[in-house]
Kinemage of the C-alpha trace (Angstrom):
@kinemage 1
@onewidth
@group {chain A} dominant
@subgroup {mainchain}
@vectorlist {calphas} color= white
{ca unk a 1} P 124.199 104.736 59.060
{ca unk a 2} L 121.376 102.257 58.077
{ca unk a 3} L 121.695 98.269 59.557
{ca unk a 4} L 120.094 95.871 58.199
{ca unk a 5} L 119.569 92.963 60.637
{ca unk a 6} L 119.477 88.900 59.519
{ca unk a 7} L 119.550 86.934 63.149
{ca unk a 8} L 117.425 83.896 63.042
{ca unk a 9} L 117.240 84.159 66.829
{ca unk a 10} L 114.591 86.758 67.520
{ca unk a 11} L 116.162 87.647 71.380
{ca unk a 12} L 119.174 88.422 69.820
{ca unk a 13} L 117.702 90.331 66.878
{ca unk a 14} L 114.914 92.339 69.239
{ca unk a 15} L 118.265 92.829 71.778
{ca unk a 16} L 120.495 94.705 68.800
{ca unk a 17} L 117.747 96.757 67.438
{ca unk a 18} L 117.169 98.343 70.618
{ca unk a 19} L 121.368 99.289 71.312
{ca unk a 20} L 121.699 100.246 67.603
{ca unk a 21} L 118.980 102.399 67.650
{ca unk a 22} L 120.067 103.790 71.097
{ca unk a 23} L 123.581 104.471 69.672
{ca unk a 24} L 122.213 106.539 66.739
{ca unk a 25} L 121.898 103.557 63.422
{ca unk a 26} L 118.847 103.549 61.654
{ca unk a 27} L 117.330 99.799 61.423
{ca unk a 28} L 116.117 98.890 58.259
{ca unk a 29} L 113.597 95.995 57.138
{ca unk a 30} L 114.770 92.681 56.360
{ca unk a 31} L 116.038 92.492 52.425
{ca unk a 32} L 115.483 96.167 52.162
{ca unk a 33} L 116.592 96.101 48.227
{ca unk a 34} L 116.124 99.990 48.138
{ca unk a 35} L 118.516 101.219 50.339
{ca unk a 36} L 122.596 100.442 49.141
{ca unk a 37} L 124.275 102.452 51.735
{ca unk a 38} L 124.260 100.059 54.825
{ca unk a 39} L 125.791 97.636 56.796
{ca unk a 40} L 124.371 93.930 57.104
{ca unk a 41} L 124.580 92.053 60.350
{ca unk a 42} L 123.809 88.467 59.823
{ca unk a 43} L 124.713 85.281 61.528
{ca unk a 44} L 126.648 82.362 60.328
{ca unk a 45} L 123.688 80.143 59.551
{ca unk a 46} L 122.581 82.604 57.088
{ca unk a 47} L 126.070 83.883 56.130
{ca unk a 48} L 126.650 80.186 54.378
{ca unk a 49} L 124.093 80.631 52.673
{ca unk a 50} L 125.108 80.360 48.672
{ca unk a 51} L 122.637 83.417 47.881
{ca unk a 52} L 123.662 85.529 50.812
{ca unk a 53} L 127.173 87.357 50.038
{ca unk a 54} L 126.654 87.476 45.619
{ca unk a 55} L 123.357 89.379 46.507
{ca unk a 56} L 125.107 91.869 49.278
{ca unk a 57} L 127.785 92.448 47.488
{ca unk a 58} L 126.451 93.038 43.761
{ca unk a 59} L 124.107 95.973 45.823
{ca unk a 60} L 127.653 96.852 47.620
{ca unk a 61} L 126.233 96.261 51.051
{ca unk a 62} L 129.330 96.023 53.960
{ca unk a 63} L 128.575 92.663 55.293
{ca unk a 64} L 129.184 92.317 58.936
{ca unk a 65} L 128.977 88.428 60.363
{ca unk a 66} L 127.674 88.059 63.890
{ca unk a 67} L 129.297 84.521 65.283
{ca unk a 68} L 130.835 82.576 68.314
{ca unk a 69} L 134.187 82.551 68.999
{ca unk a 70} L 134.433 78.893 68.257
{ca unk a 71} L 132.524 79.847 64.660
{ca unk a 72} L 134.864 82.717 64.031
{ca unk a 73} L 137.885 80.498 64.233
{ca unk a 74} L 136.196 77.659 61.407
{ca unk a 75} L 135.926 80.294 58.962
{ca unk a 76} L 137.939 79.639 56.530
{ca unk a 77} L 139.889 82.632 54.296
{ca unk a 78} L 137.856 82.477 51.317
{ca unk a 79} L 134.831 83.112 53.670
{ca unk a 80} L 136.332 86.130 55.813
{ca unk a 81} L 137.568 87.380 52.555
{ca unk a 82} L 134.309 89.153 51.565
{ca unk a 83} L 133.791 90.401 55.134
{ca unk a 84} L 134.132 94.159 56.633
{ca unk a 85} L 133.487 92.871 60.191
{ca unk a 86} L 133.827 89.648 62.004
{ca unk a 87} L 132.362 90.090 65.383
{ca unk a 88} L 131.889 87.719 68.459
{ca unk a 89} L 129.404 86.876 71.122
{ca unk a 90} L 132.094 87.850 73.564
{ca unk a 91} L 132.231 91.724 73.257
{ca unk a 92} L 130.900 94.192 75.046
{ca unk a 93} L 128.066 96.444 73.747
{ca unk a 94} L 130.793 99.163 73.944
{ca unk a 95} L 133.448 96.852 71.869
{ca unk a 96} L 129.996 96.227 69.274
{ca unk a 97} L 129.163 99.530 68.605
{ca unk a 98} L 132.710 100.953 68.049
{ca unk a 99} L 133.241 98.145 65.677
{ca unk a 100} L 130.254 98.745 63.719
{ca unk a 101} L 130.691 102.747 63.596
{ca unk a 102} L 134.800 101.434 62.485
{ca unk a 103} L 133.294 99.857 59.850
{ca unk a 104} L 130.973 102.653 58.536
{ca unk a 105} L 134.509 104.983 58.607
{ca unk a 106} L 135.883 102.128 56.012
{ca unk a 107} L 137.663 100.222 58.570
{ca unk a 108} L 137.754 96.292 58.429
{ca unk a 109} L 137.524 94.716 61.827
{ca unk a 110} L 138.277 91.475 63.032
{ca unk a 111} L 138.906 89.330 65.839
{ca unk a 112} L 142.167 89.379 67.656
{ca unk a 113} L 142.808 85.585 67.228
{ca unk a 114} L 142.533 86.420 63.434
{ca unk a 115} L 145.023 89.082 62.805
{ca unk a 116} L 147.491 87.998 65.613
{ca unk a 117} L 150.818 88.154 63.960
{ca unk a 118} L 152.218 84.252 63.121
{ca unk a 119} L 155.354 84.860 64.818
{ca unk a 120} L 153.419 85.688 68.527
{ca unk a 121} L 155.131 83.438 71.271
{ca unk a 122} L 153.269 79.820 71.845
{ca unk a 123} L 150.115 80.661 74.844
{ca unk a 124} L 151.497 80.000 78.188
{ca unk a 125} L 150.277 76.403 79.439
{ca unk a 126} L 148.603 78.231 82.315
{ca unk a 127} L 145.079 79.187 82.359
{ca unk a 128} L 144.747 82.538 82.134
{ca unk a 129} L 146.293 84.399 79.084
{ca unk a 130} L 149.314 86.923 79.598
{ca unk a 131} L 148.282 90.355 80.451
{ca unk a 132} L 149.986 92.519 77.973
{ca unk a 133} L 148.397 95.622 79.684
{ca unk a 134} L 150.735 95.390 82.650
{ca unk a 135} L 153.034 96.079 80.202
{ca unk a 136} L 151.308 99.702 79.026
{ca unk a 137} L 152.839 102.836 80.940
{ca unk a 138} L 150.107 105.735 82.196
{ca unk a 139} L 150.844 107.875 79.249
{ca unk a 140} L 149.999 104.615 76.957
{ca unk a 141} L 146.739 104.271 78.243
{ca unk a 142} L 145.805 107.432 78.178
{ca unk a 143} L 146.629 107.105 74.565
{ca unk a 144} L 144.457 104.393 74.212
{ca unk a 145} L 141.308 106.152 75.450
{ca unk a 146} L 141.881 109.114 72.974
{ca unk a 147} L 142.074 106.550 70.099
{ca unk a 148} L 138.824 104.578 71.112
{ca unk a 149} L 137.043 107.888 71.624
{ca unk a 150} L 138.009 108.181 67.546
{ca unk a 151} L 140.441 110.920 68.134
{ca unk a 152} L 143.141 112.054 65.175
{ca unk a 153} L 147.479 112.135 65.994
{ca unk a 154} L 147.001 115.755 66.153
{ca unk a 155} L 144.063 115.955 68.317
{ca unk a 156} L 146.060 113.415 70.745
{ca unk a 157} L 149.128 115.137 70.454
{ca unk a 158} L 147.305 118.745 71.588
{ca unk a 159} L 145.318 117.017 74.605
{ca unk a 160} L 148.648 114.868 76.028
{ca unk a 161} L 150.936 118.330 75.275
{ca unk a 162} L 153.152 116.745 72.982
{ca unk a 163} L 154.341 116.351 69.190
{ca unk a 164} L 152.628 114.884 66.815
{ca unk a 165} L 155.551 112.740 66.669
{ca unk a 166} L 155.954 111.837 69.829
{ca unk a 167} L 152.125 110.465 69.100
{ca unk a 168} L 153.456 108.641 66.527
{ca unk a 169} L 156.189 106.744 68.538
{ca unk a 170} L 153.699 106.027 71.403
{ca unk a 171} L 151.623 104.659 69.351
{ca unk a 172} L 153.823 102.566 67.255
{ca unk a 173} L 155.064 100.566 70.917
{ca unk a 174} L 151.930 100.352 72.121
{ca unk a 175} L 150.681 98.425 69.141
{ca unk a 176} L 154.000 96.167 69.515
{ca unk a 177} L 153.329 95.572 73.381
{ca unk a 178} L 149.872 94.694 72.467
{ca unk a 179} L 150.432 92.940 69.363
{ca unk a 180} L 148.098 93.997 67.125
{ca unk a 181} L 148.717 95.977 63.439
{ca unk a 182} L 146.617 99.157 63.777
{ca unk a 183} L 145.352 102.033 65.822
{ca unk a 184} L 141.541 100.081 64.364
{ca unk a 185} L 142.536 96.532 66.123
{ca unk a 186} L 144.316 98.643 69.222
{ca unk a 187} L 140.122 100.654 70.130
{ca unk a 188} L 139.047 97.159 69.897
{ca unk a 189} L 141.510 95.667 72.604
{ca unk a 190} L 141.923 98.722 74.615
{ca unk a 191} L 137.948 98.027 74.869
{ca unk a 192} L 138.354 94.530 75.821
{ca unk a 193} L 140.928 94.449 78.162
{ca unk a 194} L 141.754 98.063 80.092
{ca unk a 195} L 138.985 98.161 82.935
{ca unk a 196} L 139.533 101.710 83.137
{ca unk a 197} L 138.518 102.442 79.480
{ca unk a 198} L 135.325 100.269 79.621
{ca unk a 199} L 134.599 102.877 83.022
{ca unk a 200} L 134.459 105.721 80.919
{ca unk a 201} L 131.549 106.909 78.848
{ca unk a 202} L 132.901 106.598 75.036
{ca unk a 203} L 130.681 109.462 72.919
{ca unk a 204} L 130.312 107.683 69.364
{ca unk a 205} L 129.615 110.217 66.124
């Protein structure tokens, strides 16, 4: 898949080109009008821009914002509307990549604040946020891995020696205990939060 990179900060910029290139995208030249087929990664400053999104989308360019947390959380729904990826300062290279090669499968990812159901108990008045993954069993996990490494119900269901079914219900509390509303937004938290996931080498294709 081709990336096209607009980062007005030239560290950042020089730092992406060299782990997209390393995990297999092909960079493309700034306002690269001949080539349709990509995903842009640009920053907030130049995401505001009036001229940015009309000219991305008339080419039908998958427009992927690069932003802080705190800048994620200002953007209003009109703005995230347009969007096939909303991605933070605070992942991981691994967490990046997987949501960039989600995207070029036709997934739309987003940050967890974002798509956290409205009904999710008040945060704790503690410090450190509640550690759903205490919650997961062994088997969970393990489910977890096989969907971050991309892997289909069936192909899960042949490695773990059980029904497709069986997949099925796993799955379906595991995105309940974690609170999130797909197997998409489940890679990207298994990612952030299960230490033993982030230990293992993830194979992207």
């Amino acid at each position: 898949m081709k990336i096209e990179l607009l980062l007005n900060r030239r560290l950042v910029r020089d730092s992406l080109s060299f782990m997209l290139t390393t995990a297999g995208f092909s960079l493309l030249p700034e306002a690269d009008h001949h080539n349709d087929d990509k995903i842009a990664v640009i920053d907030i400053a130049s995401y505001r821009d009036p001229n940015t999104v009309p000219t991305y989308q008339q080419r039908g360019t998958k427009i992927v914002v690069l932003a802080s947390k705190t800048e994620s959380l200002e953007l209003s729904l009109d703005e995230i509307a347009p969007l096939s990826g909303l991605l933070t300062h605070e992942l991981s290279a691994d967490a990046f990549i997987q949501s960039l090669w989600l995207v070029c499968s036709g997934e739309r990812v987003l940050p967890l604040d974002l798509v956290q159901k409205p009904t999710d108990p008040a945060p704790s008045s503690s410090n450190s946020p509640p550690s759903y993954s205490a919650h997961l069993t062994a088997r969970e996990r393990e489910l977890l891995l096989k969907i971050v490494e991309g892997q289909s119900n069936k192909a899960i269901a042949r490695y773990l020696c059980i029904s497709e079914a069986t997949v099925k219900v796993y799955l379906k509390s595991v995105l309940r205990k974690i609170r999130v509303d797909n197997r998409t937004q489940a890679a990207i938290w298994a990612l952030a939060n299960l230490p033993e996931i982030n230990a293992t080498p993830h194979g992207f294709v």
